[in-house]
KEVOVEX-114073 format. One record per atom (N, C-alpha, C): x, z, y. Coordinates in steps of 0.1 Angstrom, whole numbers, plus 5000, padded with zeros to 4 digits. Atoms other than C-alpha are relative to their C-alpha. Example, Ala and Ser with C-alpha at 12.3 -4.5 7.8 and 13.67 -1.06 7.14 Angstrom:
<pts>
500950004988/512350784955/500950005012/499150004989/513750714989/499250085011/
</pts>
This chain:
<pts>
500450025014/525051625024/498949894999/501350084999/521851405033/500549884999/499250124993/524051135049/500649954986/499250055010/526351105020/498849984985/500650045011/523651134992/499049875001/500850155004/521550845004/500649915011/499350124994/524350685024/499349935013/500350024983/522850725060/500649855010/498850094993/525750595082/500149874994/499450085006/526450355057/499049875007/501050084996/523050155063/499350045014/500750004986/523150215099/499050055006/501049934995/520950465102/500150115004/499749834997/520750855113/499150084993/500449885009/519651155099/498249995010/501049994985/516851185135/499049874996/500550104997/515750825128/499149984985/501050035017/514850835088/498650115004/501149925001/513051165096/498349955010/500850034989/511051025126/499449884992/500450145009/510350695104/499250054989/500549925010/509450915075/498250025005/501549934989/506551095099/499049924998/501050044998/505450825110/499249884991/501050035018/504650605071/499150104997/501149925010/502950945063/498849975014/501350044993/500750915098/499149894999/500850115009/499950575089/498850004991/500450035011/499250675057/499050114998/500649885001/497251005062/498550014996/501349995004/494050885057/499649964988/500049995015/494550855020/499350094999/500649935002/493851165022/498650074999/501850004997/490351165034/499349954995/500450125010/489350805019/499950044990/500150025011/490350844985/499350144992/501449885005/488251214978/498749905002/501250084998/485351034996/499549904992/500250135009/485550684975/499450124987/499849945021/486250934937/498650075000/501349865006/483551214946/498549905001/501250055003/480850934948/499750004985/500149995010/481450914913/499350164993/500249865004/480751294908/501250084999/498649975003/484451384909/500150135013/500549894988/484751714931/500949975011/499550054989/486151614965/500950104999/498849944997/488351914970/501049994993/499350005007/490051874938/500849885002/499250154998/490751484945/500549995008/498849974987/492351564978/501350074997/498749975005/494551794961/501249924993/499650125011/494951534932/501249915007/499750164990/495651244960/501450055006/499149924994/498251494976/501050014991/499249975012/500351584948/500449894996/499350135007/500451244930/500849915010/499150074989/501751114963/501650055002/499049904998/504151384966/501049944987/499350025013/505751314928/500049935007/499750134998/505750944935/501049945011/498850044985/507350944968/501350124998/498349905003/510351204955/500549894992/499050085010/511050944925/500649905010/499650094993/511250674952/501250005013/499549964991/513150864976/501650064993/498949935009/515551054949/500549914992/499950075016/515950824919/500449835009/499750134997/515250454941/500750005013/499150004987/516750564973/499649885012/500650114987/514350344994/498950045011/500749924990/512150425023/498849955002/501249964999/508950375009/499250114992/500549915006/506250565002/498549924991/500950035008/503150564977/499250124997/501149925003/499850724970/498649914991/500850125009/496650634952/499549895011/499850134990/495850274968/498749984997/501150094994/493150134984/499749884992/500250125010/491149904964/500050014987/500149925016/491950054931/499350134998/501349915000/489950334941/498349975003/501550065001/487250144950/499649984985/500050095017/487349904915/499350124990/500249875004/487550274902/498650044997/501449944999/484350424915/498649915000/501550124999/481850144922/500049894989/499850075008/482949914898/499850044984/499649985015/484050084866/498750114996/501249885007/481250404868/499249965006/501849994996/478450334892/499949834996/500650115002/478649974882/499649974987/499649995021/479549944844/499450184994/500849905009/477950284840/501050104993/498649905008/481150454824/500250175008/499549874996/482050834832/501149975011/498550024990/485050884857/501050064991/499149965008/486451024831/500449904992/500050115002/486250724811/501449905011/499150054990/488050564844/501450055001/498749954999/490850804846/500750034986/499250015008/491750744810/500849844998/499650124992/491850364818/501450035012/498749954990/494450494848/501350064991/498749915012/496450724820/501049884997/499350085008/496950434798/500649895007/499650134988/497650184828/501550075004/498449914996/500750484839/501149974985/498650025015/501850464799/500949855002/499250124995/502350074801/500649945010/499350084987/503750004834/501550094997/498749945004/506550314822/500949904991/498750045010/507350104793/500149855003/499550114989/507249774813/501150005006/499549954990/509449934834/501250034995/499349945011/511850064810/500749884990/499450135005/511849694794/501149935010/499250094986/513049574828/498649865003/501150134996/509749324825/499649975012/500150024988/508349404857/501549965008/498950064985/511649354878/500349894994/499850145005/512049034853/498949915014/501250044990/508648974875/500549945014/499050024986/510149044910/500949935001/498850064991/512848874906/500349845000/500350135007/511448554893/499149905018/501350094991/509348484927/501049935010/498550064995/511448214948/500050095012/499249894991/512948354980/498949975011/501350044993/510248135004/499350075000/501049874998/507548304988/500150165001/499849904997/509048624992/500150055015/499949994982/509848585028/498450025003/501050034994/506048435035/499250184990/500649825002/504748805012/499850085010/499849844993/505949015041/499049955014/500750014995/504348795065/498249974998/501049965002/500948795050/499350114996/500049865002/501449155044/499450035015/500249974984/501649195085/498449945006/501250014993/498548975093/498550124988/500649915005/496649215065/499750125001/500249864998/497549545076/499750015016/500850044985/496749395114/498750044995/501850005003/493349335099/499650124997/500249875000/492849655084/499950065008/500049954989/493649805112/499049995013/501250034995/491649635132/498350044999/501349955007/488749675109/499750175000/500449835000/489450065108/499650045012/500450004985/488950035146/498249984998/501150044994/485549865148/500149925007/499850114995/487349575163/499249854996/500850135003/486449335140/498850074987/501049915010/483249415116/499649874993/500850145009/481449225090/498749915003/501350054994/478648955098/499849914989/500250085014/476548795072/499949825003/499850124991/476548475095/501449934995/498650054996/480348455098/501150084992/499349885008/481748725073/500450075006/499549934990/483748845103/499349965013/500250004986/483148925140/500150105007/499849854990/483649115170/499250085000/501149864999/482649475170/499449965014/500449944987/480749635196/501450065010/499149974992/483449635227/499750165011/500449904992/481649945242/500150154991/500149895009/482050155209/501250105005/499049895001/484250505212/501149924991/498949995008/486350395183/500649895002/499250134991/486950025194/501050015015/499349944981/488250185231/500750124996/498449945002/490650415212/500849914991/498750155003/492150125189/500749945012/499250104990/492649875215/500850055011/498949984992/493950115243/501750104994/498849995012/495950265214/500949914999/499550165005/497249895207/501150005014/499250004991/498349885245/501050085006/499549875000/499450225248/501849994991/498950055007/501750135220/501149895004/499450154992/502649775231/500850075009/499349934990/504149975261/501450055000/499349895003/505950235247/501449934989/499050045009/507949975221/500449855011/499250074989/508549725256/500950045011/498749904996/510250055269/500950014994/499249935015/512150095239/499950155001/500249864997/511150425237/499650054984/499949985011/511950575204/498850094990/501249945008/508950695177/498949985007/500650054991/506950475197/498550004991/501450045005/504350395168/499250194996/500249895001/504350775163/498850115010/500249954987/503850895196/498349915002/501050084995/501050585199/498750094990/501349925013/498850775166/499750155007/500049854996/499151105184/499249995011/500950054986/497750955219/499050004997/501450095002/495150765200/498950134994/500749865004/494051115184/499350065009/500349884992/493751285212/498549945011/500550114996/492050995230/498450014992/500950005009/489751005199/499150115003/500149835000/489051385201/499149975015/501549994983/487351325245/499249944995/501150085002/485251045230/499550054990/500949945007/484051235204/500449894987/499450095014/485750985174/500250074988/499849935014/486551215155/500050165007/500449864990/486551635161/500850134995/499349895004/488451955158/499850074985/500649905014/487952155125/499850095003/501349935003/485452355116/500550175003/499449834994/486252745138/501649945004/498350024996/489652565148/500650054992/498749975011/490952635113/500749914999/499050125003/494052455111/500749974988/499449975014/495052605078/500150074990/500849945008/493952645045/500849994986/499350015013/495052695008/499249864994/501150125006/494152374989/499450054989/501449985011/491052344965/501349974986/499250045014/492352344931/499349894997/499750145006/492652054908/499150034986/500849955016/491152264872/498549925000/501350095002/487352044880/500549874993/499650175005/489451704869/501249994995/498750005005/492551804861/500249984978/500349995015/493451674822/498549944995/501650015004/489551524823/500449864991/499250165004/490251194796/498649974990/501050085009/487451014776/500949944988/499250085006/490050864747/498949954988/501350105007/486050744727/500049884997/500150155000/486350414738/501049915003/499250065001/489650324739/500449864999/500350105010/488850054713/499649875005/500850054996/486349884732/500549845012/499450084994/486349544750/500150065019/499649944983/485549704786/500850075001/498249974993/488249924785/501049895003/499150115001/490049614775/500349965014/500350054991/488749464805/500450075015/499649914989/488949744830/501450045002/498849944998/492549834819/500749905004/499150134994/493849484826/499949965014/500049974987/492249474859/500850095009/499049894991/493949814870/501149924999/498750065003/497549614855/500049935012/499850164995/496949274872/500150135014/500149974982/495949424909/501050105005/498949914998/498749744905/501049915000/498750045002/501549514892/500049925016/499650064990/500849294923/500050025014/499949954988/499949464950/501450084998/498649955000/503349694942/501249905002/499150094999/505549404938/499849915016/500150034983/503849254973/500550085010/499149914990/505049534990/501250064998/498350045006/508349564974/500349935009/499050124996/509049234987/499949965012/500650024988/507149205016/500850105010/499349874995/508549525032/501650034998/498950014999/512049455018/500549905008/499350074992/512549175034/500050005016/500349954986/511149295066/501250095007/498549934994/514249525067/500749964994/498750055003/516249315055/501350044991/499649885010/516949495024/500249894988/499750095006/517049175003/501149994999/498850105003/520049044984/500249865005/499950164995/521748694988/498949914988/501350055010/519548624956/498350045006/501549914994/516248754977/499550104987/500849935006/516249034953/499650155002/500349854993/515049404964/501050094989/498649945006/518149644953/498850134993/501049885006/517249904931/498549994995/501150005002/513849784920/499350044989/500449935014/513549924885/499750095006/500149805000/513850294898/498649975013/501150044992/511350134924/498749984993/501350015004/508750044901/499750164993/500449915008/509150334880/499550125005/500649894993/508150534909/498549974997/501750055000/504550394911/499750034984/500549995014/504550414871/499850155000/500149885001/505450774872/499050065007/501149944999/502850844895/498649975003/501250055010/500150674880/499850084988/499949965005/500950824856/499350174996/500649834994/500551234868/499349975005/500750014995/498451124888/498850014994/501650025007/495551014863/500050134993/499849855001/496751384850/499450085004/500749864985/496051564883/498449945002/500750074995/493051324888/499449945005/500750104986/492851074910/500749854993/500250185003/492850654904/501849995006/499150034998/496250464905/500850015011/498350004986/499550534924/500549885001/499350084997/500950274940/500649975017/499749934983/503250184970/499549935010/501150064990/501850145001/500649965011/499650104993/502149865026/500350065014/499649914991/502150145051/501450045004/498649985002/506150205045/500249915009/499450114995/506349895066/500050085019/500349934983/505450145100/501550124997/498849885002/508350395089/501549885004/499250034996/510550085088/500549995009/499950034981/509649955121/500650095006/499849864995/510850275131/501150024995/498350015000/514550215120/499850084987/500249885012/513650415083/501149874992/499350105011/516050255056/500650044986/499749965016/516650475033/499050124992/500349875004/515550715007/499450105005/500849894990/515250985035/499049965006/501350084994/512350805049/498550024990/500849915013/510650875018/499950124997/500149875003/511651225013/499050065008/500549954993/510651305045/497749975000/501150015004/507151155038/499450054991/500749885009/506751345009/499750165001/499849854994/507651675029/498550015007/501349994992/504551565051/498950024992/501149985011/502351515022/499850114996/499949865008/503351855009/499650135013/500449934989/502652005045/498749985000/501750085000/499151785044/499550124994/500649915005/498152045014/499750125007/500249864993/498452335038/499149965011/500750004984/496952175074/499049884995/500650074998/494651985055/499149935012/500750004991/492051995082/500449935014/499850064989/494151885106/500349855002/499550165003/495651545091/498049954996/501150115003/492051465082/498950005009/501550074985/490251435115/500949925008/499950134990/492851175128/499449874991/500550105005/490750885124/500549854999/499350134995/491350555117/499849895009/499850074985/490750405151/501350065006/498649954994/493950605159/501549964992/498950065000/496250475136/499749854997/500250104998/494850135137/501049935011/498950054995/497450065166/501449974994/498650045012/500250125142/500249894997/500550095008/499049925121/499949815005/500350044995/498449675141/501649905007/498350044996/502049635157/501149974991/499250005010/503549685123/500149884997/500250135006/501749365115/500549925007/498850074990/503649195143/501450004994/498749995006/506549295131/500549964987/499750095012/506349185097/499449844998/500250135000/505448825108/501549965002/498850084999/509348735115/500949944989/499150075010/510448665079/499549875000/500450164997/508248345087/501149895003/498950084994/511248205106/500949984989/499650055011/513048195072/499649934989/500950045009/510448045052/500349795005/499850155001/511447605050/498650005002/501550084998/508647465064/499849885000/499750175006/510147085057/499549984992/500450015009/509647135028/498650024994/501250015005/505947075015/499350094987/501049945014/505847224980/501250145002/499749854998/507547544993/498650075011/500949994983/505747505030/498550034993/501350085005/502047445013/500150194991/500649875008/502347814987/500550105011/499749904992/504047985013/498850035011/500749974991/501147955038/498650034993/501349945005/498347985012/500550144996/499649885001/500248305003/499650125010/500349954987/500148405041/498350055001/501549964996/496448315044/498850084993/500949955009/494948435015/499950154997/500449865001/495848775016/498950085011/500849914995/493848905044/498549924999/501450085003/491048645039/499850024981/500249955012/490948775003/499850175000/500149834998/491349165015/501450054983/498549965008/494549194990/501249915000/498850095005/498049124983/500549934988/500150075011/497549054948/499449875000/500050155000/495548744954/500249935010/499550094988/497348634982/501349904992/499250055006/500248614957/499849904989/500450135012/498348444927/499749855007/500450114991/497348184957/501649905000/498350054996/501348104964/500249984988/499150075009/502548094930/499549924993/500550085008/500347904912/499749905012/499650134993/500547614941/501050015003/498450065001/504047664939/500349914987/499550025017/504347604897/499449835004/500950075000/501647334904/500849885005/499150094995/503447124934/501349944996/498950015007/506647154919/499949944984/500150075007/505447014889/499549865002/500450164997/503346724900/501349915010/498850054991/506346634924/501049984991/498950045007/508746624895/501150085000/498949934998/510946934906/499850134991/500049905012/510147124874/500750094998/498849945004/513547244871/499850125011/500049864990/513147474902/499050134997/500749875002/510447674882/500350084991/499449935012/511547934860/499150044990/500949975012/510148034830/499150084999/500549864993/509248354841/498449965008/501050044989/507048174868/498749954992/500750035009/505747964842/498450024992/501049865008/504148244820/499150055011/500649914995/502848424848/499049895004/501050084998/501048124861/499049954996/500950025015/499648054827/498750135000/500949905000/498148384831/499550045009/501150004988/496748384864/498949924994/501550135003/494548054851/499750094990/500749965008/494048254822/498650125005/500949894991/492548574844/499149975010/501150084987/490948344872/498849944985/501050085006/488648144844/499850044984/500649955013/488548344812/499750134998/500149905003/488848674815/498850085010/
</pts>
């Protein structure tokens, strides 16, 4: 029944191989769960509830994606928009969090009826095929970085912005022999290799004291309810220019970080059309809409999908079931909280790490003769992890694509679509 409903066999996959792929996007992705309480409850937001929150809205979001788009990613609230969230919108701007999670509400209404217009996949499907290729690989050197950085590999220096951690640290000496451990296990071909590598690095974690058992070796607990935030909405200041301001921010950084990893991650599996366009991508957005949506409901900061799905692919995931099964984990998460949230991220930092390997090969399809492709395709590349997003990795590419292509005379290759949107990066880079 599985096989035939999301067409297994068809796309060369097995039943054994989505579920194992599934696993290991939610291992990846597991430290949502810990992060995104920690970031909201600075705000005053009650941490057990936002864990539930973060749990749940993941759960919805990755069923529509899995049932409805039949693709094998997943999504929860995203990194970076929880930040913006908490330090930006309340402890910076002063606003309630409630205030913030009606900003989120209204951000789930319009992306539904975005979505619904077909505007967003007008979006997607407007970016040329180049820069769609070069997305997936500046997706890969990004979630390298991350990775690394969740290690203590590389750290911040006010010298140099970046630089080597401490090589003697516990958590740097379970990434990197993580990293090898892994490297190994996927030069054996040895199946659920990046799986198997998070589970090592855990345990690895656990002798050095990186992270630590839970509290009386409980492994399992009922989750905290949601009733502290659940339904919490400020609709006072609706009116006002800072909402104005703050709701357009959530838009810009959701619409593009989701569409970066749409395209990034489709092409990686090679999920692209002959038009480089990602199949099914309406019922794709409308996942992230829908749970942005419930989400700001349950209460926690924007759903969107996560660049993490690219570790499930690695891992032979290609359909739908790859999703489901990630939402199964999520929904198991509620029960063993305790346990998914003491693997640290120096443990799945190896993942992470190799994934980004892996999504450097759409490079080899990217024209590099060519100048005013070659030239947005690699500021696209560079700019996402030396910017810390994939939103302005992509405003980097397309607006020195619209640019080149115009001063060169080959106008005709921009679309209109591209146009507008370029219009409105300058407008957001220098007015807004």
């Amino acid at each position: 029944m599985l096989d035939k409903f999301f067409n297994i066999t068809k796309q060369g996959s097995n039943v054994k191989t989505e579920v194992v792929a599934g696993i290991t996007t939610f291992m990846t992705m597991a430290y949502i769960l810990a992060v995104n309480p920690d970031i909201l409850s600075a705000t005053g937001m009650d941490k057990g509830a936002v864990f539930t929150a973060t749990a749940i809205s993941a759960i919805i979001a990755t069923l529509v994606m899995a049932l409805v788009a039949k693709l094998p990613f997943a999504l929860a609230p995203g990194m970076g928009l929880n930040a913006f969230f908490a330090f930006t919108v309340v402890l910076g701007m002063g606003y309630s969090w409630q205030f913030a999670l009606t900003a989120v509400f209204l951000e789930g209404i319009i992306f539904l009826l975005l979505t619904a217009f077909n505007i967003r996949e007008l979006i997607v499907n407007s970016i040329p095929l180049n820069l769609k290729h070069s997305v997936s690989v500046g997706i890969g050197l990004f979630i390298a970085f991350i990775g690394l950085k969740g290690a203590g590999v590389i750290v911040d220096n006010p010298a140099t912005l970046v630089s080597l951690g401490d090589m003697k640290s516990p958590s740097v000496i379970v990434g990197l022999v993580g990293i090898l451990v892994t490297g190994v296990l996927f030069a054996r071909n040895v199946k659920g290799s990046l799986l198997i590598g998070i589970l090592f690095s855990t345990i690895l974690a656990l002798i050095l004291g990186v992270t630590q058992m839970p509290e009386n070796y409980k492994f399992v607990s009922l989750p905290p309810s949601v009733s502290p935030i659940f339904f919490q909405f400020d609709f006072s200041q609706i009116l006002t220019i800072d909402m104005a301001i703050v709701l357009f921010t959530f838009l810009f950084v959701d619409m593009f970080d989701t569409v970066g990893t749409l395209v990034g991650v489709a092409s990686k599996a090679d999920m692209l059309d002959k038009d480089g366009r990602v199949p099914r991508v309406k019922q794709a957005l409308f996942a992230d809409a829908i749970g942005t949506f419930f989400g700001s409901i349950l209460g926690t900061s924007t759903v969107t999908t996560y660049v993490e799905s690219a570790a499930g692919v690695s891992e032979g995931g290609k359909t739908g079931m790859t999703a489901l099964t990630t939402a199964g984990m999520f929904a198991l998460a509620l029960l063993f909280a305790p346990v998914f949230i003491m693997i640290p991220s120096a443990a799945t930092a190896p993942a992470l790490v190799i994934v980004g390997l892996f999504m450097m090969s759409p490079i080899l399809k990217v024209d590099l003769n060519d100048f005013t492709e070659a030239i947005p395709a690699f500021l696209c590349i560079i700019m996402m992890p030396l910017t810390f997003s994939i939103a302005d990795g992509i405003v980097f590419g397309m607006l020195a694509y619209v640019t080149l292509k115009l001063l060169t005379g080959r106008y005709k290759e921009i679309s209109p679509v591209m146009l507008i949107i370029a219009v409105l990066f300058i407008i957001k880079f220098y007015f807004a």
